[in-house]
C-alpha positions in Angstrom: 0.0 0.0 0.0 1.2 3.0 -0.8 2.2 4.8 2.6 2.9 8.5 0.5 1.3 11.1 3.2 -1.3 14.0 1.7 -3.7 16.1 3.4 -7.6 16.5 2.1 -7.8 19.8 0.1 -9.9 22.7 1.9 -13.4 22.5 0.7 -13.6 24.2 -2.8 -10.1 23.7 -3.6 -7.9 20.3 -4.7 -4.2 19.9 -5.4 -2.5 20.6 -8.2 -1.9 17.4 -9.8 -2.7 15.2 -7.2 -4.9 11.5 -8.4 -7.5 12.9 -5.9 -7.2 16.4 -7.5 -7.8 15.0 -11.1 -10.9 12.8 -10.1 -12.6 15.8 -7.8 -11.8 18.0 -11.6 -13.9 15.0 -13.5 -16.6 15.3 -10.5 -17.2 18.9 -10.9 -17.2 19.1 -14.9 -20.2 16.3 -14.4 -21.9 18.9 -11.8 -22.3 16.3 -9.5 -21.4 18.3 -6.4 -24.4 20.7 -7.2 -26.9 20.5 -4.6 -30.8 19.6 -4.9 -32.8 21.2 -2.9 -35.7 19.7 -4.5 -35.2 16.5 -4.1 -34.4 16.8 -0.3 -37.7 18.7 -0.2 -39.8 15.9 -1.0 -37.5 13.4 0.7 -38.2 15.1 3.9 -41.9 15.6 3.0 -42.3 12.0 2.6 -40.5 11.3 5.9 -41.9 13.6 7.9 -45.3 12.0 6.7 -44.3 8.3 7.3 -43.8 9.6 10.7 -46.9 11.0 11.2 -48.5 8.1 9.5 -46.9 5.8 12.0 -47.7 7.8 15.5 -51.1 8.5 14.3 -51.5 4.4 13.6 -50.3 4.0 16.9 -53.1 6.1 18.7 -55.5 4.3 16.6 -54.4 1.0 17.2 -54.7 1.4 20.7 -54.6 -1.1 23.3 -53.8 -3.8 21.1 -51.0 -6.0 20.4 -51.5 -5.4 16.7 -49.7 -2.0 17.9 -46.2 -3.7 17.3 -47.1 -3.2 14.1 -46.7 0.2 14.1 -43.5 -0.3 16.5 -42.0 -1.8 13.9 -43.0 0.4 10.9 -41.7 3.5 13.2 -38.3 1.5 13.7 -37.9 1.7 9.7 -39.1 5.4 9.8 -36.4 6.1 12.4 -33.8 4.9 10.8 -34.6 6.8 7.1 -34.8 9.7 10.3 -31.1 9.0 10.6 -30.1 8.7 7.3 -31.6 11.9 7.0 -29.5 13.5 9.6 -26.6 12.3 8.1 -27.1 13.6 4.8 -27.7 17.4 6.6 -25.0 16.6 8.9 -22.4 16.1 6.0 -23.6 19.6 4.8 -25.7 17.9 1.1 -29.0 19.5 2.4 -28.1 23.2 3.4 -25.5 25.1 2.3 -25.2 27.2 5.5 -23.8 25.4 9.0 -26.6 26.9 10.8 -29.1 25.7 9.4 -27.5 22.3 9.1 -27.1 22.1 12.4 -30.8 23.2 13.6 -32.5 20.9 11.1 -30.0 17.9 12.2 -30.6 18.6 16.1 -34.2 18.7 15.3 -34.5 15.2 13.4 -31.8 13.5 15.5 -32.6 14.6 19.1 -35.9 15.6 18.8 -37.1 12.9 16.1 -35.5 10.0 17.3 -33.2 10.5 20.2 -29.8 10.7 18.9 -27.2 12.6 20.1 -26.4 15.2 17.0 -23.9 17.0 18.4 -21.9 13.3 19.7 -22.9 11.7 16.9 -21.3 14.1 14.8 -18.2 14.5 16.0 -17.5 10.9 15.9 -18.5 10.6 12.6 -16.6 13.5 11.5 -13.5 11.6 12.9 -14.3 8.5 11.0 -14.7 10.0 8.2 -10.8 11.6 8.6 -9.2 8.6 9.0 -11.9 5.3 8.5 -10.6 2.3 9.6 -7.9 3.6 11.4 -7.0 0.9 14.1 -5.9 4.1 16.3 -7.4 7.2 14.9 -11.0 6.1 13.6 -13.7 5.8 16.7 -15.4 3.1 15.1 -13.0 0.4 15.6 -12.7 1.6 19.0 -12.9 -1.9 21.4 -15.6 -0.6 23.3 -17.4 -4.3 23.1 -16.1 -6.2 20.2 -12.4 -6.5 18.9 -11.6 -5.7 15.3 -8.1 -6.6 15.1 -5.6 -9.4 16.4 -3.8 -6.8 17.9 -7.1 -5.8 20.0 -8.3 -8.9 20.8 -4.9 -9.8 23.1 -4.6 -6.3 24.9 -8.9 -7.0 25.2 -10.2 -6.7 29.1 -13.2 -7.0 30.2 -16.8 -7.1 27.8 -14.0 -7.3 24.7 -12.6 -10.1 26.0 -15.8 -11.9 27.1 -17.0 -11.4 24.0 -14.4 -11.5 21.4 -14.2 -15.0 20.9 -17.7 -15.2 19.8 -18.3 -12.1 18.2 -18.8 -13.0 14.5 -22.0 -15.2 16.0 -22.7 -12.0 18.5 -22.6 -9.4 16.4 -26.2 -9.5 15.0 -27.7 -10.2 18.3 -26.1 -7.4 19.6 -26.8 -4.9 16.7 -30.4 -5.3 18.5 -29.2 -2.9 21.0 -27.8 -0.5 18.8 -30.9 1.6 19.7 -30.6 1.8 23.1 -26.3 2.3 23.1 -27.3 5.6 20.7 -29.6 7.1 23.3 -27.1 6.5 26.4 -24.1 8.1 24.3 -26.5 10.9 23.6 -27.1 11.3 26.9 -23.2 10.8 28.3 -22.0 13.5 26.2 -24.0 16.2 28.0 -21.2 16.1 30.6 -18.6 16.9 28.2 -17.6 20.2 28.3 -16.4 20.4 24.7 -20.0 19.5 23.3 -21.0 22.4 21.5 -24.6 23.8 22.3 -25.2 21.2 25.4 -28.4 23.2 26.4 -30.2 22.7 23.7 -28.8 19.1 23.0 -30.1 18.6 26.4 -32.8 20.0 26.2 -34.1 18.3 22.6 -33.1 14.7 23.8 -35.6 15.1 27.1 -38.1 16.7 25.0 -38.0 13.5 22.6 -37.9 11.1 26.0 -40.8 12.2 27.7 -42.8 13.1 24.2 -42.0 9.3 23.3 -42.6 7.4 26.7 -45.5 9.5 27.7 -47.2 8.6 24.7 -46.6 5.2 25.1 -47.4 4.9 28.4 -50.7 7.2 28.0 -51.8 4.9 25.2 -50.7 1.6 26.3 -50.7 -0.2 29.5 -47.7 -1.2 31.1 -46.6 -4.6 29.5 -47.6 -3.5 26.2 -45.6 -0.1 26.7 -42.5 -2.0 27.0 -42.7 -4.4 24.3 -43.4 -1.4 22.1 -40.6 0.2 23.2 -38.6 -2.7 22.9 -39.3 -4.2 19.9 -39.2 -0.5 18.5 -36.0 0.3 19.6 -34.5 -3.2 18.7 -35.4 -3.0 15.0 -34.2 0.4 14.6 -30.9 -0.6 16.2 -31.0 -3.5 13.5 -31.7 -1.6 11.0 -29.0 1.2 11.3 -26.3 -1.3 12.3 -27.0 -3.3 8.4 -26.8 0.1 6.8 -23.2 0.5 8.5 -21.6 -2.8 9.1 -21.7 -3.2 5.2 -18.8 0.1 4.5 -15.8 -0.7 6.3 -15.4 -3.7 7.8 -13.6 -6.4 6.8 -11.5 -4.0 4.7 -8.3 -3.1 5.2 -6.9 -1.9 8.6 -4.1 0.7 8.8 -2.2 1.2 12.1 0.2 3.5 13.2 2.3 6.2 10.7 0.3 4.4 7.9 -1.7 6.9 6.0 -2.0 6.9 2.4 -2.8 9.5 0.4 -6.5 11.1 0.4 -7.9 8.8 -2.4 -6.3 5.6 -1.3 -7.3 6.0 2.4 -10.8 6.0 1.4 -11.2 4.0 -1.1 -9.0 1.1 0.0 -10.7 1.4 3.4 -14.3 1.0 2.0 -17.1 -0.7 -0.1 -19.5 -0.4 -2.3 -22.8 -2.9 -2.3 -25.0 -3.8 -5.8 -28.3 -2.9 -6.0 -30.8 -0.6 -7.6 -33.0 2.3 -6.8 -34.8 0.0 -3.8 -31.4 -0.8 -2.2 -30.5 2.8 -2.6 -33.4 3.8 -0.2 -33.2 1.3 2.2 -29.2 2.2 2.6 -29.9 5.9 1.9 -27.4 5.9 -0.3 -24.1 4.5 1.9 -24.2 1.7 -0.5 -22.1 4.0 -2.5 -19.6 4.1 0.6 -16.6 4.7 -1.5 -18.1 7.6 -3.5 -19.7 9.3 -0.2 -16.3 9.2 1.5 -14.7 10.9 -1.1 -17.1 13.2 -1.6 -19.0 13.7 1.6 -20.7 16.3 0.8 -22.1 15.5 -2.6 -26.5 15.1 -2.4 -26.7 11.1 -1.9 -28.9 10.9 -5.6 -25.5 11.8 -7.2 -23.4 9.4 -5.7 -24.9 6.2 -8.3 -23.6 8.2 -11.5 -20.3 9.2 -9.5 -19.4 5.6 -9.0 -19.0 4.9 -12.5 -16.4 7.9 -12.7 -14.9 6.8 -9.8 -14.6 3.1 -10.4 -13.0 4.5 -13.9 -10.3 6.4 -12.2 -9.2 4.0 -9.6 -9.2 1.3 -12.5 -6.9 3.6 -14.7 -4.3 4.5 -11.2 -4.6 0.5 -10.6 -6.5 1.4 -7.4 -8.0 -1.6 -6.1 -12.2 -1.0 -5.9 -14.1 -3.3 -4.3 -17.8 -3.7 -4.7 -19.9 -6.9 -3.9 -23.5 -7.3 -2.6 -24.9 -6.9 0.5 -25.0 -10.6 1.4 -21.7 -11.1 0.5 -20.2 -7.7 2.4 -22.0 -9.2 5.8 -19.7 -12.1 4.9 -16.5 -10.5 4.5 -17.7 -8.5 8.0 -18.5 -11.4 9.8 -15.2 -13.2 8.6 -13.2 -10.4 9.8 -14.4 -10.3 12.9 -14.0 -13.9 13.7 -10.6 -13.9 12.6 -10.0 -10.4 14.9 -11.2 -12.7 17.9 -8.9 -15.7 17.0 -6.4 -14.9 19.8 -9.2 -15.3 22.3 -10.0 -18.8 21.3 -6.6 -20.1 21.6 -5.6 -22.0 25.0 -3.8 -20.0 27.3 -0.6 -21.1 28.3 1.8 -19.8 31.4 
């Protein structure tokens, strides 16, 4: 891999003769980084509807069981919730930071009870450096390993888990939802969290707007399987959007950094589909594309790919892009091998 060490251009500019400078060139003559505010219009129309459409089912429903239905119609809506957030988050919606960061706040702590603000700035530091055993917060080893390297210095939940994880992981994507709403809430005591009032305030407001209704509508044991089965399936379905772009791919450690272009492309996936798998991922099928061009509207990014996949095949860049079933495979794999250490026999 090549280990020659480049910084990302400022936004609006590229360098002069650089592989990533010559692609961003073929990007902007296409006017793919144009933005289109009509079609994030009716995206968050339809949205905004589904979740209407899904509350108001709710009240109707009633004191039934049938209401899991709607539990798990809102988990879907949730999670488009998100990968609307994201998209205004990386700055494709709005031009202006302000406004990007009211709307995201609204539909992340408000909507659905993420952290903005957090989840931001962890996603921002992904995005820097993805896959990163030391720089990206992803393959932090919070709970599961995601190298060798990780799985022998692992204590604790790592460890315990680690061995097994490639059987664990979709099990434990199921709480996904619930891991999102505590780091939301732990970051209020960080000092460097910008706008911690209104964070705050936004998550409680979403807390007791979402309980209260389901405990004003419901009686207790239904109330909690709502919540529960709610919350599980939107954890499931926001940990298969992500678990699909990174890994299983490469992992650099240490001084290795390659250039712009190769750090994110050789770091990431795409997954086949058409215009149905584009929805259901929200675009981060095209995770190679997105990386490299954050902030390009996600309808762009299938009509980038093929410029993209050009240009890495004329550098010799390797681009890798496989379904979805298959990219669960290569993730599972990976982390099974990560956990190997744990599974050998200790010795003294």
């Amino acid at each position: 891999m090549d280990s020659h060490q480049t910084t990302r251009p400022p936004p609006g500019r590229t360098e002069s003769g650089s592989d990533f400078a010559r692609l961003s060139k073929k990007i902007q003559a296409a006017g793919l980084m144009a933005r289109r505010p009509g079609y994030y219009a009716v995206r968050s129309a339809l949205v905004i509807g589904l979740y209407g459409v899904g509350w108001t089912a709710f009240v109707l429903i009633g004191d039934s069981w049938w209401t899991l239905a709607a539990a798990g119609f809102l988990a879907a809506v949730f999670g488009q919730v998100a990968l609307l957030a994201h998209d205004v988050a990386h700055r494709q919606v709005f031009r202006l930071r302000r406004a990007s960061e009211v709307s995201g706040r609204i539909a992340g702590n408000l909507g659905i009870g993420m952290g903005y603000g957090w989840w931001q700035d962890k996603h921002t530091r992904h995005h820097a450096n993805p896959n990163h055993e030391d720089l990206d917060p992803d393959l932090d080893p919070d709970v599961l390993v995601f190298t060798q390297d990780q799985a022998r210095a692992a204590r604790g939940l790592p460890r315990l888990l680690g061995r097994s994880q490639a059987y664990l992981f979709f099990p434990l994507l199921l709480l996904e939802g619930f891991n999102l709403h505590v780091s939301g809430v732990r970051s209020l005591a960080d000092g460097a969290l910008k706008n911690r009032a209104w964070e705050g305030l936004l998550l409680l407001a979403h807390c007791a707007a979402y309980l209260g209704a389901l405990f004003l509508v419901l009686p207790p044991g239904k109330a909690v399987a709502f919540l529960f089965l709610n919350q599980c399936l939107f954890g499931i379905y926001l940990g298969s959007i992500f678990a699909p772009n990174h890994k299983g791919m490469p992992v650099l450690r240490g001084a290795d950094r390659p250039d712009f272009l190769r750090r994110q492309v050789l770091t990431s996936r795409d997954v086949n589909g058409g215009r149905l798998t584009d929805i259901v991922l929200g675009g981060l099928n095209y995770q190679i594309e997105h990386h490299l061009f954050p902030s390009m509207p996600s309808p762009h990014l299938r009509r980038a790919q093929v410029i993209v996949r050009r240009h890495c095949q004329e550098l010799g860049i390797s681009y890798l892009q496989t379904s979805l079933v298959e990219s669960y495979r290569q993730t599972l794999t990976s982390l099974h091998e990560a956990g190997a250490p744990l599974r050998e026999p200790r010795t003294t």
